[in-house]
C-alpha positions as CSV (number, residue, x, y, z in Angstrom):
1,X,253.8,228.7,-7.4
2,X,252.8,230.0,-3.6
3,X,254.6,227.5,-1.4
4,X,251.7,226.7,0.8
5,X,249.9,225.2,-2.9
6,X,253.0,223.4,-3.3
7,X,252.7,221.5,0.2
8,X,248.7,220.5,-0.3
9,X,249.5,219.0,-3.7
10,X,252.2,216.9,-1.7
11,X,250.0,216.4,1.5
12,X,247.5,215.3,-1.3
13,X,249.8,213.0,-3.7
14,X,250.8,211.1,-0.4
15,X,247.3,210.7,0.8
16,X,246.7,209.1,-2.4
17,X,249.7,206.5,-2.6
18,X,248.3,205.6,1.1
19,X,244.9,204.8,0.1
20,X,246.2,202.3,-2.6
21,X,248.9,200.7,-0.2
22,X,246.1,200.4,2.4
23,X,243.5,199.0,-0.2
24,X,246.4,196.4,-1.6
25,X,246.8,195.4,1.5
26,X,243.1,194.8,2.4
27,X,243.2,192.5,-1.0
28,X,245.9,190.6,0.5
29,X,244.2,189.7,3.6
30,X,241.5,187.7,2.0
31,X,241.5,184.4,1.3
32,X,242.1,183.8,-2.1
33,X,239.1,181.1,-2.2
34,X,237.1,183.3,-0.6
35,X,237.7,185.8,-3.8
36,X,237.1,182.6,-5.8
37,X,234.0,181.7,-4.0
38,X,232.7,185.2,-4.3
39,X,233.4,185.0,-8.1
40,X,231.2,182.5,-9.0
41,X,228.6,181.0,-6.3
42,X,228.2,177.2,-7.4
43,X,224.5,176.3,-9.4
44,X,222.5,174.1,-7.1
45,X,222.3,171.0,-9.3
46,X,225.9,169.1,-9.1
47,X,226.5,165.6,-10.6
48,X,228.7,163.5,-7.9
49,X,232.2,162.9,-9.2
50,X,232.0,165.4,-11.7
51,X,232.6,168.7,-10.5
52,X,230.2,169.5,-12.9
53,X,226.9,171.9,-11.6
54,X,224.0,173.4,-13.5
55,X,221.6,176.3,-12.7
56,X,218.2,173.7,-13.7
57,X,217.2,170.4,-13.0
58,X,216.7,169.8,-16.2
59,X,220.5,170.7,-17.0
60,X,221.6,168.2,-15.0
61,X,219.5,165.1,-16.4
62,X,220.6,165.6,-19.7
63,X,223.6,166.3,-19.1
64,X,223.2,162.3,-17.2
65,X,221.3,161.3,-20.3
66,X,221.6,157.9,-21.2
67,X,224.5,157.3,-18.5
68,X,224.2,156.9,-15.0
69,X,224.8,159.4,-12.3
70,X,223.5,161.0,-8.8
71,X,222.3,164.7,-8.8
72,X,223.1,166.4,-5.7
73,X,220.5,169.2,-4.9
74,X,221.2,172.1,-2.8
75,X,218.5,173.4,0.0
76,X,216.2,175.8,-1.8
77,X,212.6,176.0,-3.1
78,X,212.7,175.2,-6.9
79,X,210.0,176.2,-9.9
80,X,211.1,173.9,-11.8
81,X,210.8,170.4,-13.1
82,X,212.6,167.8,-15.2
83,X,212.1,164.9,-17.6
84,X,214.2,161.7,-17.6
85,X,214.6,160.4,-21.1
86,X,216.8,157.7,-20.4
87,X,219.7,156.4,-17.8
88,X,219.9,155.9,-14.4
89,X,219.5,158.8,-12.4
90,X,219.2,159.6,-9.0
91,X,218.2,162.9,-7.4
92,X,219.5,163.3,-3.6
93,X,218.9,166.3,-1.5
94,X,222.3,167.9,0.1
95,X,220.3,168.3,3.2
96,X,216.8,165.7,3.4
97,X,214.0,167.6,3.6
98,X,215.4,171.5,3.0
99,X,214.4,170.5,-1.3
100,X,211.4,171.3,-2.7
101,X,210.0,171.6,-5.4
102,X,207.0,173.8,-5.7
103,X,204.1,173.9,-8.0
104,X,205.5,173.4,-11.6
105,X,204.7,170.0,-13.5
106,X,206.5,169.0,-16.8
107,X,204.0,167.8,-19.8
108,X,201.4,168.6,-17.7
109,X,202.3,165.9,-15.4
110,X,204.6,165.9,-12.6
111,X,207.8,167.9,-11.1
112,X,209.5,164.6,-12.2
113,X,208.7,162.8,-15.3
114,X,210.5,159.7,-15.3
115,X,210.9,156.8,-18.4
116,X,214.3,155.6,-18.6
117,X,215.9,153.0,-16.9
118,X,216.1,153.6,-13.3
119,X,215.6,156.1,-11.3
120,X,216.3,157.1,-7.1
121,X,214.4,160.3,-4.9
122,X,216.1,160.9,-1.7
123,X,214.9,163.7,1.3
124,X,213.0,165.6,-1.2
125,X,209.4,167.5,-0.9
126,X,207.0,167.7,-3.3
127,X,204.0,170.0,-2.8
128,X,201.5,172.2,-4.9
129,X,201.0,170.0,-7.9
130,X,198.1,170.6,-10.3
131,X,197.4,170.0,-13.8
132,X,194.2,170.4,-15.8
133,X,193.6,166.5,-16.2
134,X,193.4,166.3,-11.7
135,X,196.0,164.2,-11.9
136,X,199.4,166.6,-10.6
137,X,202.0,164.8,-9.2
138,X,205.3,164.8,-7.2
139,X,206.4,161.7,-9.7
140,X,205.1,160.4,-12.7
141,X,206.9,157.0,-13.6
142,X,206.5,155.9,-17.1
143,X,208.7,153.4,-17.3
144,X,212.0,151.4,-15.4
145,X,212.4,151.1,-11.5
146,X,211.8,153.8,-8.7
147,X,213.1,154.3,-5.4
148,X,211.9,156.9,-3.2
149,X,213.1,157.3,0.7
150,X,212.4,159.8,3.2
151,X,210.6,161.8,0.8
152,X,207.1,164.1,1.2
153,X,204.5,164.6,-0.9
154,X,201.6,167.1,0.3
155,X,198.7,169.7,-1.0
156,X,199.0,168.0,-4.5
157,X,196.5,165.9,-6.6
158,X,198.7,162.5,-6.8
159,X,201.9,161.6,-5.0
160,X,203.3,159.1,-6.9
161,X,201.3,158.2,-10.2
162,X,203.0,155.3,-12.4
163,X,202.0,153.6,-15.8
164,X,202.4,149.7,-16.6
165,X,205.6,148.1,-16.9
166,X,205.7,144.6,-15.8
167,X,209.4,144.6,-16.1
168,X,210.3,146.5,-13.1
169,X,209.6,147.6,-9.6
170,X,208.6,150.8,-6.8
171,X,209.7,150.9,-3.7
172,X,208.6,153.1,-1.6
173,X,210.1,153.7,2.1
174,X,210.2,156.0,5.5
175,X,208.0,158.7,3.0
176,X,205.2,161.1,4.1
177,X,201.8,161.5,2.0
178,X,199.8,164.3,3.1
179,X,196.8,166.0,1.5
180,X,196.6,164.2,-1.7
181,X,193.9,162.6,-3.5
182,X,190.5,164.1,-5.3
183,X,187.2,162.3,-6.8
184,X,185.7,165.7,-8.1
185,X,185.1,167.8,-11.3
186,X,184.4,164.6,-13.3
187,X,187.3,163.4,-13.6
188,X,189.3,159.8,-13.0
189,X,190.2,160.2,-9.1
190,X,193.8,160.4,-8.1
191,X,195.3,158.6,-5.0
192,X,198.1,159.3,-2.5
193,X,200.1,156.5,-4.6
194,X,198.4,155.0,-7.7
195,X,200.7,152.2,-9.5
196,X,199.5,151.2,-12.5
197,X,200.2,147.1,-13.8
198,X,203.5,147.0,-12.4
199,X,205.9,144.0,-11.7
200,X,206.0,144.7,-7.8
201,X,204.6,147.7,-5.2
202,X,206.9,147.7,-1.9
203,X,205.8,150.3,0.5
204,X,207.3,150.6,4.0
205,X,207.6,153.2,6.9
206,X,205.6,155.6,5.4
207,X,203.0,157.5,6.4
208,X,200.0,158.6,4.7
209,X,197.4,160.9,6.7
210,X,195.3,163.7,5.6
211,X,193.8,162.3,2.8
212,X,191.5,164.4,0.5
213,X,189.9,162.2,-1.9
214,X,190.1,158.9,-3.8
215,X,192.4,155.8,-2.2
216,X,195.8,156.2,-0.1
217,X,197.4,153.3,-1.8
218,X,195.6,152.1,-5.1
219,X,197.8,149.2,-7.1
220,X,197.5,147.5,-10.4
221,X,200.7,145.8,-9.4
222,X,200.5,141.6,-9.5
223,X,202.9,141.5,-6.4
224,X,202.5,144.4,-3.6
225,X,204.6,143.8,0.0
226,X,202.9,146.9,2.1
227,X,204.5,146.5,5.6
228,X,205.0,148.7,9.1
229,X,203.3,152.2,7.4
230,X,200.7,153.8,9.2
231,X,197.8,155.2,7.5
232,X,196.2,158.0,9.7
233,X,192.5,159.2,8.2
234,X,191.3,161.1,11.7
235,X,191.2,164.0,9.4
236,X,190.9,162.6,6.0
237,X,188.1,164.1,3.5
238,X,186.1,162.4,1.8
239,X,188.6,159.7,1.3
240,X,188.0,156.1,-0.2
241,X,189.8,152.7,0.9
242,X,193.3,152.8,2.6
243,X,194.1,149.8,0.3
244,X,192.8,148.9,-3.4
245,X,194.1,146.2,-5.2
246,X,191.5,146.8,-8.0
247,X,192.9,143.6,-10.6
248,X,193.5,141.6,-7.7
249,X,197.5,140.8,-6.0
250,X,199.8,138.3,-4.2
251,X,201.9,139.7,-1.5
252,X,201.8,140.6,2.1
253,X,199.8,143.1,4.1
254,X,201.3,143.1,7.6
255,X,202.4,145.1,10.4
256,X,200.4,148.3,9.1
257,X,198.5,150.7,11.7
258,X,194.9,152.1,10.2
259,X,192.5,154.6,11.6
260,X,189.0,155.6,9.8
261,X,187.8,159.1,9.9
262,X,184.6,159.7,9.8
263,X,184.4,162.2,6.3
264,X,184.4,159.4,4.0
265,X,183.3,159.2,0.3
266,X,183.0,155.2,0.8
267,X,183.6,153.4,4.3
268,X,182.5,150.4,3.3
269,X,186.2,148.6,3.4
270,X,189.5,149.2,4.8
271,X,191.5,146.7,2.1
272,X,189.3,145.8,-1.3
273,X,190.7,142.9,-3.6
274,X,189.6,142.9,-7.0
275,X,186.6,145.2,-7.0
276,X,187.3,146.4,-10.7
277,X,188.6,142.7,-12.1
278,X,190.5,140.0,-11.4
279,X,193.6,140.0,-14.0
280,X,196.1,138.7,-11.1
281,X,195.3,136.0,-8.8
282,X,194.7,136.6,-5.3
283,X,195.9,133.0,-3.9
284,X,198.4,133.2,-1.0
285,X,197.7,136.9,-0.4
286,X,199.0,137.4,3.0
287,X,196.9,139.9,5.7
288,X,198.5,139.5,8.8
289,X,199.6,141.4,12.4
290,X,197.7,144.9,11.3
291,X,196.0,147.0,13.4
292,X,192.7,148.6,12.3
293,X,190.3,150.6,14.3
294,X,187.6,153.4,13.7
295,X,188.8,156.8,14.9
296,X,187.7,158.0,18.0
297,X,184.0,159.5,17.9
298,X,183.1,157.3,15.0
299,X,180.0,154.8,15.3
300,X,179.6,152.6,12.2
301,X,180.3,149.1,11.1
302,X,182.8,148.2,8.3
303,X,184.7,145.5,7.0
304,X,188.6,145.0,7.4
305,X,189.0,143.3,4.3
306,X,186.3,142.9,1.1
307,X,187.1,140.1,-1.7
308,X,185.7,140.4,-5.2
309,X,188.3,137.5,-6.2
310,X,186.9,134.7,-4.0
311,X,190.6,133.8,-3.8
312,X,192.7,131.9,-1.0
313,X,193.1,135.3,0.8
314,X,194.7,134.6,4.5
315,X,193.8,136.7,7.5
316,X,195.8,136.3,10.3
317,X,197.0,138.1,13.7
318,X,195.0,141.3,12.6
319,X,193.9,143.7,15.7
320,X,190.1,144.8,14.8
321,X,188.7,147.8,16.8
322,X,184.9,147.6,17.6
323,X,182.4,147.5,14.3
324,X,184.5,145.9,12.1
325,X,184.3,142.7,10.4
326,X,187.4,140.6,9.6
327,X,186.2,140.0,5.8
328,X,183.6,139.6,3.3
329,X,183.1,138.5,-0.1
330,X,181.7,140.7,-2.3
Protein backbone atom coordinates (compact mmCIF):
# COMPACT_ATOMS: atom_id res chain seq x y z
CA UNK A 1 0.00 0.00 0.00
CA UNK A 2 1.13 3.84 -1.16
CA UNK A 3 2.49 5.27 2.10
CA UNK A 4 0.65 8.50 1.98
CA UNK A 5 -2.84 5.86 2.23
CA UNK A 6 -1.09 4.34 5.06
CA UNK A 7 -0.78 7.82 7.07
CA UNK A 8 -4.72 8.96 6.36
CA UNK A 9 -5.93 5.57 7.69
CA UNK A 10 -3.73 6.48 10.90
CA UNK A 11 -4.46 10.26 10.87
CA UNK A 12 -8.13 8.75 10.69
CA UNK A 13 -7.92 5.82 13.37
CA UNK A 14 -6.63 8.50 15.90
CA UNK A 15 -9.21 11.01 15.06
CA UNK A 16 -11.61 8.40 15.89
CA UNK A 17 -10.13 7.23 19.41
CA UNK A 18 -10.22 11.20 20.13
CA UNK A 19 -13.81 11.61 19.47
CA UNK A 20 -14.69 8.76 22.03
CA UNK A 21 -12.11 10.00 24.76
CA UNK A 22 -13.60 13.50 24.25
CA UNK A 23 -17.33 12.25 24.25
CA UNK A 24 -16.46 9.99 27.63
CA UNK A 25 -15.28 12.66 29.04
CA UNK A 26 -18.34 14.98 28.30
CA UNK A 27 -20.41 12.00 30.04
CA UNK A 28 -18.27 12.29 33.03
CA UNK A 29 -18.88 15.95 33.56
CA UNK A 30 -22.53 15.59 34.14
CA UNK A 31 -24.05 15.18 37.15
CA UNK A 32 -25.08 11.80 37.59
CA UNK A 33 -28.69 13.06 38.88
CA UNK A 34 -28.87 15.22 36.32
CA UNK A 35 -28.67 11.92 33.87
CA UNK A 36 -31.15 10.49 36.37
CA UNK A 37 -33.43 13.36 36.24
CA UNK A 38 -33.25 13.43 32.51
CA UNK A 39 -34.20 9.68 32.50
CA UNK A 40 -37.41 9.91 33.86
CA UNK A 41 -39.08 13.51 34.59
CA UNK A 42 -41.36 12.85 37.82
CA UNK A 43 -45.58 12.47 37.05
CA UNK A 44 -47.23 15.48 38.56
CA UNK A 45 -49.37 13.77 41.11
CA UNK A 46 -47.06 12.56 44.31
CA UNK A 47 -48.49 11.13 47.55
CA UNK A 48 -46.44 12.89 50.61
CA UNK A 49 -44.25 10.29 52.31
CA UNK A 50 -44.42 7.97 49.70
CA UNK A 51 -42.14 8.62 47.01
CA UNK A 52 -44.76 7.39 45.04
CA UNK A 53 -46.12 9.73 41.79
CA UNK A 54 -48.66 9.08 39.15
CA UNK A 55 -49.28 10.58 35.62
CA UNK A 56 -53.49 11.18 36.64
CA UNK A 57 -55.38 12.44 39.41
CA UNK A 58 -57.23 9.68 39.38
CA UNK A 59 -53.99 7.35 39.90
CA UNK A 60 -53.28 8.95 42.82
CA UNK A 61 -56.79 8.65 44.73
CA UNK A 62 -56.97 5.16 44.37
CA UNK A 63 -53.90 4.45 44.90
CA UNK A 64 -55.06 6.54 48.60
CA UNK A 65 -58.23 4.55 48.52
CA UNK A 66 -59.65 3.74 51.65
CA UNK A 67 -56.35 5.14 53.54
CA UNK A 68 -55.47 8.45 54.24
CA UNK A 69 -53.00 10.59 52.45
CA UNK A 70 -52.11 14.21 50.86
CA UNK A 71 -51.71 14.48 47.02
CA UNK A 72 -49.17 17.01 46.09
CA UNK A 73 -49.92 18.56 42.61
CA UNK A 74 -47.40 20.10 40.41
CA UNK A 75 -48.15 23.60 38.56
CA UNK A 76 -49.78 22.75 35.32
CA UNK A 77 -53.21 23.00 33.62
CA UNK A 78 -54.95 19.55 33.94
CA UNK A 79 -57.98 17.84 31.70
CA UNK A 80 -58.69 15.71 33.96
CA UNK A 81 -60.72 14.85 37.01
CA UNK A 82 -61.03 12.28 39.83
CA UNK A 83 -63.54 10.50 42.02
CA UNK A 84 -62.99 9.87 45.72
CA UNK A 85 -64.52 6.47 46.73
CA UNK A 86 -63.44 6.47 50.07
CA UNK A 87 -60.52 7.72 52.66
CA UNK A 88 -59.25 10.77 53.58
CA UNK A 89 -57.65 12.63 50.95
CA UNK A 90 -56.24 15.84 50.51
CA UNK A 91 -55.29 17.56 47.30
CA UNK A 92 -52.50 20.48 47.78
CA UNK A 93 -51.06 22.42 45.05
CA UNK A 94 -47.04 22.51 45.05
CA UNK A 95 -47.37 26.14 44.25
CA UNK A 96 -51.24 27.80 45.37
CA UNK A 97 -52.74 29.03 42.58
CA UNK A 98 -50.29 27.70 39.44
CA UNK A 99 -53.14 24.24 39.58
CA UNK A 100 -55.92 24.15 37.51
CA UNK A 101 -57.98 22.10 36.42
CA UNK A 102 -59.81 22.92 33.18
CA UNK A 103 -63.03 22.02 31.78
CA UNK A 104 -63.49 18.13 32.43
CA UNK A 105 -66.16 16.91 34.98
CA UNK A 106 -66.36 13.20 36.27
CA UNK A 107 -70.00 11.52 36.12
CA UNK A 108 -71.10 14.43 34.62
CA UNK A 109 -70.52 16.31 37.73
CA UNK A 110 -67.47 17.99 38.87
CA UNK A 111 -63.51 17.99 38.37
CA UNK A 112 -63.72 16.50 41.90
CA UNK A 113 -66.28 14.09 42.93
CA UNK A 114 -66.00 13.49 46.50
CA UNK A 115 -67.99 10.61 48.91
CA UNK A 116 -65.61 9.17 51.35
CA UNK A 117 -64.62 10.23 54.51
CA UNK A 118 -62.85 13.45 54.40
CA UNK A 119 -61.54 15.30 52.11
CA UNK A 120 -58.93 18.82 51.92
CA UNK A 121 -58.44 21.42 48.51
CA UNK A 122 -55.57 23.70 48.94
CA UNK A 123 -54.32 26.76 46.24
CA UNK A 124 -56.21 25.08 43.54
CA UNK A 125 -58.36 26.76 40.48
CA UNK A 126 -61.18 25.45 39.15
CA UNK A 127 -62.61 26.94 35.90
CA UNK A 128 -64.72 25.92 32.77
CA UNK A 129 -67.13 23.48 34.21
CA UNK A 130 -70.27 22.46 32.38
CA UNK A 131 -72.39 19.49 32.22
CA UNK A 132 -75.74 18.94 30.46
CA UNK A 133 -77.87 19.01 33.81
CA UNK A 134 -76.38 23.27 34.34
CA UNK A 135 -75.05 22.16 37.27
CA UNK A 136 -70.87 21.83 36.48
CA UNK A 137 -68.80 22.22 39.29
CA UNK A 138 -65.22 22.74 40.72
CA UNK A 139 -66.46 20.12 43.68
CA UNK A 140 -69.24 17.98 44.13
CA UNK A 141 -69.40 16.60 47.80
CA UNK A 142 -71.42 13.64 48.26
CA UNK A 143 -70.69 12.73 51.39
CA UNK A 144 -67.97 13.21 54.71
CA UNK A 145 -66.21 16.69 55.56
CA UNK A 146 -64.66 19.31 53.15
CA UNK A 147 -62.09 21.81 53.54
CA UNK A 148 -61.30 24.16 50.93
CA UNK A 149 -58.56 27.20 51.45
CA UNK A 150 -57.24 29.69 49.11
CA UNK A 151 -58.85 28.14 46.35
CA UNK A 152 -60.78 29.72 43.01
CA UNK A 153 -63.58 28.77 41.26
CA UNK A 154 -64.63 30.92 38.04
CA UNK A 155 -66.52 30.72 34.38
CA UNK A 156 -68.27 27.58 35.68
CA UNK A 157 -72.04 26.68 36.49
CA UNK A 158 -71.51 25.80 40.40
CA UNK A 159 -68.52 26.29 42.63
CA UNK A 160 -69.05 24.06 45.20
CA UNK A 161 -72.32 21.88 45.00
CA UNK A 162 -72.90 19.35 48.05
CA UNK A 163 -75.63 16.69 48.87
CA UNK A 164 -77.11 16.05 52.51
CA UNK A 165 -75.18 14.58 55.10
CA UNK A 166 -76.04 15.77 58.57
CA UNK A 167 -73.06 13.97 59.83
CA UNK A 168 -70.39 16.23 58.84
CA UNK A 169 -69.19 19.73 57.90
CA UNK A 170 -67.74 22.45 54.90
CA UNK A 171 -65.55 24.88 55.52
CA UNK A 172 -64.82 27.18 53.33
CA UNK A 173 -61.92 29.95 53.75
CA UNK A 174 -59.70 32.85 52.04
CA UNK A 175 -61.40 31.31 48.49
CA UNK A 176 -62.43 33.28 45.39
CA UNK A 177 -65.92 32.72 43.49
CA UNK A 178 -66.14 34.36 40.28
CA UNK A 179 -68.54 34.04 37.38
CA UNK A 180 -70.64 31.26 38.63
CA UNK A 181 -74.26 30.76 38.89
CA UNK A 182 -77.25 30.33 36.05
CA UNK A 183 -81.21 30.36 36.27
CA UNK A 184 -81.67 29.61 32.44
CA UNK A 185 -82.63 26.81 29.92
CA UNK A 186 -85.21 25.46 32.40
CA UNK A 187 -83.30 24.06 34.58
CA UNK A 188 -82.86 24.00 38.68
CA UNK A 189 -80.39 27.23 39.11
CA UNK A 190 -76.93 26.68 40.35
CA UNK A 191 -75.19 28.98 42.89
CA UNK A 192 -71.63 30.18 43.64
CA UNK A 193 -71.82 27.60 46.76
CA UNK A 194 -75.00 25.49 47.09
CA UNK A 195 -74.88 23.09 50.40
CA UNK A 196 -77.42 20.83 50.55
CA UNK A 197 -78.89 19.64 54.40
CA UNK A 198 -75.63 19.59 55.89
CA UNK A 199 -74.47 19.45 59.60
CA UNK A 200 -72.68 22.88 59.45
CA UNK A 201 -71.68 25.71 56.47
CA UNK A 202 -68.48 27.78 57.62
CA UNK A 203 -67.47 30.34 55.08
CA UNK A 204 -64.79 32.90 55.73
CA UNK A 205 -62.44 35.37 53.84
CA UNK A 206 -63.77 34.64 50.71
CA UNK A 207 -64.77 36.42 48.07
CA UNK A 208 -67.50 36.09 45.72
CA UNK A 209 -68.03 38.79 42.86
CA UNK A 210 -69.17 38.49 39.45
CA UNK A 211 -72.03 36.58 39.81
CA UNK A 212 -74.03 35.26 36.80
CA UNK A 213 -77.13 33.83 37.99
CA UNK A 214 -78.99 32.18 40.83
CA UNK A 215 -77.63 32.93 44.69
CA UNK A 216 -73.82 33.43 45.85
CA UNK A 217 -74.27 31.42 48.95
CA UNK A 218 -77.45 29.13 49.04
CA UNK A 219 -77.51 26.61 52.32
CA UNK A 220 -79.70 23.78 53.41
CA UNK A 221 -77.33 23.50 56.30
CA UNK A 222 -79.10 23.72 60.09
CA UNK A 223 -76.01 25.65 61.40
CA UNK A 224 -74.15 28.20 58.87
CA UNK A 225 -71.14 30.70 60.56
CA UNK A 226 -70.61 33.07 57.29
CA UNK A 227 -68.12 35.75 58.68
CA UNK A 228 -65.48 38.59 57.18
CA UNK A 229 -66.24 37.54 53.18
CA UNK A 230 -67.06 40.11 50.90
CA UNK A 231 -69.59 39.63 48.36
CA UNK A 232 -69.01 42.13 45.44
CA UNK A 233 -72.22 42.16 42.84
CA UNK A 234 -71.15 45.72 40.99
CA UNK A 235 -71.03 43.60 38.02
CA UNK A 236 -73.11 40.64 38.81
CA UNK A 237 -75.85 39.43 36.10
CA UNK A 238 -78.84 38.65 36.73
CA UNK A 239 -78.02 37.38 40.10
CA UNK A 240 -80.41 36.39 43.02
CA UNK A 241 -79.83 36.89 46.90
CA UNK A 242 -76.20 37.08 48.32
CA UNK A 243 -77.55 34.78 51.21
CA UNK A 244 -80.41 32.02 51.15
CA UNK A 245 -81.06 29.93 53.89
CA UNK A 246 -84.08 28.38 52.06
CA UNK A 247 -85.18 25.60 55.23
CA UNK A 248 -84.28 28.12 57.59
CA UNK A 249 -80.58 28.17 60.05
CA UNK A 250 -78.97 29.04 63.37
CA UNK A 251 -75.61 30.58 63.15
CA UNK A 252 -73.95 33.88 62.74
CA UNK A 253 -73.92 36.41 59.92
CA UNK A 254 -71.29 39.00 60.80
CA UNK A 255 -68.57 40.99 59.72
CA UNK A 256 -69.53 40.44 55.88
CA UNK A 257 -69.16 43.46 53.25
CA UNK A 258 -72.23 43.50 50.47
CA UNK A 259 -72.71 45.53 47.42
CA UNK A 260 -75.93 45.22 45.00
CA UNK A 261 -75.57 45.61 41.35
CA UNK A 262 -78.05 46.82 39.54
CA UNK A 263 -78.61 43.54 36.77
CA UNK A 264 -80.53 41.55 39.11
CA UNK A 265 -82.96 38.59 38.43
CA UNK A 266 -84.65 39.36 42.08
CA UNK A 267 -83.48 42.43 44.32
CA UNK A 268 -85.94 42.17 46.62
CA UNK A 269 -83.48 40.84 49.65
CA UNK A 270 -79.92 40.78 50.44
CA UNK A 271 -80.25 37.59 53.23
CA UNK A 272 -83.75 35.51 52.86
CA UNK A 273 -84.57 32.96 55.80
CA UNK A 274 -86.80 30.24 55.02
CA UNK A 275 -88.42 31.35 51.76
CA UNK A 276 -88.84 27.55 50.55
CA UNK A 277 -89.71 25.98 54.27
CA UNK A 278 -88.84 25.96 57.56
CA UNK A 279 -87.30 22.44 58.45
CA UNK A 280 -84.62 24.14 60.91
CA UNK A 281 -85.38 26.75 63.31
CA UNK A 282 -84.33 30.12 62.94
CA UNK A 283 -84.12 31.06 66.85
CA UNK A 284 -80.94 32.75 67.93
CA UNK A 285 -79.80 33.37 64.27
CA UNK A 286 -77.18 35.96 64.77
CA UNK A 287 -76.94 39.11 61.94
CA UNK A 288 -74.55 41.41 63.29
CA UNK A 289 -71.50 44.16 62.33
CA UNK A 290 -72.25 43.69 58.19
CA UNK A 291 -72.03 46.21 55.94
CA UNK A 292 -74.56 46.44 53.08
CA UNK A 293 -75.08 49.14 50.58
CA UNK A 294 -76.52 49.45 46.93
CA UNK A 295 -73.70 49.96 44.35
CA UNK A 296 -73.02 53.14 43.19
CA UNK A 297 -75.53 54.43 40.34
CA UNK A 298 -78.27 52.30 41.78
CA UNK A 299 -81.61 53.90 42.92
CA UNK A 300 -84.03 51.35 44.44
CA UNK A 301 -85.28 50.21 47.83
CA UNK A 302 -84.60 46.66 49.30
CA UNK A 303 -84.52 44.87 52.32
CA UNK A 304 -81.30 43.69 54.31
CA UNK A 305 -82.77 40.80 55.68
CA UNK A 306 -86.45 39.00 54.67
CA UNK A 307 -87.96 36.24 57.30
CA UNK A 308 -90.39 33.57 56.08
CA UNK A 309 -89.71 31.76 59.63
CA UNK A 310 -91.08 34.45 61.92
CA UNK A 311 -88.27 33.32 64.14
CA UNK A 312 -86.17 35.08 66.97
CA UNK A 313 -83.82 36.40 64.16
CA UNK A 314 -81.28 39.23 65.85
CA UNK A 315 -80.09 42.20 63.95
CA UNK A 316 -77.47 43.95 65.33
CA UNK A 317 -74.50 46.52 64.50
CA UNK A 318 -75.41 46.17 60.68
CA UNK A 319 -74.23 49.33 58.42
CA UNK A 320 -77.27 49.98 55.86
CA UNK A 321 -76.55 52.14 52.79
CA UNK A 322 -79.47 54.40 51.67
CA UNK A 323 -82.83 52.40 50.47
CA UNK A 324 -82.57 49.61 52.52
CA UNK A 325 -84.62 48.30 55.14
CA UNK A 326 -83.13 46.46 58.21
CA UNK A 327 -85.89 43.48 57.85
CA UNK A 328 -89.19 42.21 56.98
CA UNK A 329 -91.28 39.41 57.45
CA UNK A 330 -92.47 37.79 54.64
Amino acid sequence: MPERYVQIIRAHRASRRGLVALGALSLAAIPAGIVAAQARAPAPFTIDGTGMDFATLQQAVSRIGTGSGTIRIAPGVYRQCAVQEGGDVAYVAAEPGQVVFDGVTCEGKAALVLRGRSARVTGIIFQNLRVPDGNGAGIRLEHGDLGVSQSWFRDSEEGILTGDDTAHQVLVEKSTFTRLGRCDRGLSCAHSIYTGNYGMLTVRQSRFEQGTGGHYVKSRAGHVDIEDNSFDDSHGHATNYMIDLPEGATGRISSNWFVQGQDKENYSTFIAVGAEGHTHSANGLLVEDNDARLAPGVDRNTVFVSDWTGDDITLQGNRLGIGLKARDRR
